[in-house]
N, C-alpha and C positions, 0 to 999 in steps of 0.2 A: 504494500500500500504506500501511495505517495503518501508524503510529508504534506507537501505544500501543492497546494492545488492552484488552477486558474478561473475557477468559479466562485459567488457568491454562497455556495449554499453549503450546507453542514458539513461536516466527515463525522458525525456522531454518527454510528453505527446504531440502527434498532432495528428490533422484529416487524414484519411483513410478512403477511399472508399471501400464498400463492392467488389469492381470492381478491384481495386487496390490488395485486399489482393488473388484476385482469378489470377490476372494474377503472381504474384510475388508466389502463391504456387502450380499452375498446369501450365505447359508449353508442349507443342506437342514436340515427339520427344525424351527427354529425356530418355536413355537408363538404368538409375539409379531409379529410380523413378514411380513405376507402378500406373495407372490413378486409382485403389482405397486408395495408400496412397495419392496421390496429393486431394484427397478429402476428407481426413482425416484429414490433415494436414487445410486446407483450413476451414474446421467445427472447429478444434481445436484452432487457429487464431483467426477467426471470432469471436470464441464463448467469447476470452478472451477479445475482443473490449470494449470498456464502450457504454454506455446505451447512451453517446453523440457522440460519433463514435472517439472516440479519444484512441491510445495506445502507448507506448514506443516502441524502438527497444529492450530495455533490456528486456519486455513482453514479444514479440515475440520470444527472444532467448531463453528465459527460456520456451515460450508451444513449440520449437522444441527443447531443451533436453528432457524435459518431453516424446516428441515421439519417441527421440532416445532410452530414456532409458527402454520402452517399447518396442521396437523394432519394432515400425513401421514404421522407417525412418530409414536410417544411419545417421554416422558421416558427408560424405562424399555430404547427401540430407542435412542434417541440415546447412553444409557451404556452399551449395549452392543457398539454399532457403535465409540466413540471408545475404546473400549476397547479391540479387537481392534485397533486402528489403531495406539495407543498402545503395546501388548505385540509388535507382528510387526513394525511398520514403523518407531517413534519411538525408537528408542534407537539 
């Protein structure tokens, strides 16, 4: 694990539900967002979890650049996914 990171958000490590990360990366509805990157995104997450089910917000921010920067997500999916992350699960 890095030290120092290039993002705002935690390195406080917590529990996450595999449940948790599906509803915070697939939602109905979403007109930005098609249901195979919602499941991309969701595998992507997931896969970065540790092995005790515990991860950062600043983890999650960085595997959705990683999918922006790949372009399988926008800017615009990565603020709003790290955002749901941020308001349900980061405090």
């Amino acid at each position: 694990m890095s030290w120092f990171s290039s993002n705002k958000y935690s390195q406080k490590q917590k529990y996450i539900t595999k449940k948790q990360i599906k509803d915070f990366c697939t939602w109905v509805g979403d007109a930005n967002i098609s249901q195979a990157d919602s499941k991309a995104t969701f595998e992507a997450v997931l896969k970065k979890r540790g092995t005790d089910g515990q991860m950062s917000l600043s983890q999650v921010y960085d595997v959705l650049t990683k999918l922006k920067n790949q372009s399988k997500i926008s800017k615009s999916d990565r603020s709003d996914i790290i955002k749901r992350f941020e308001e349900n699960w980061g405090k």
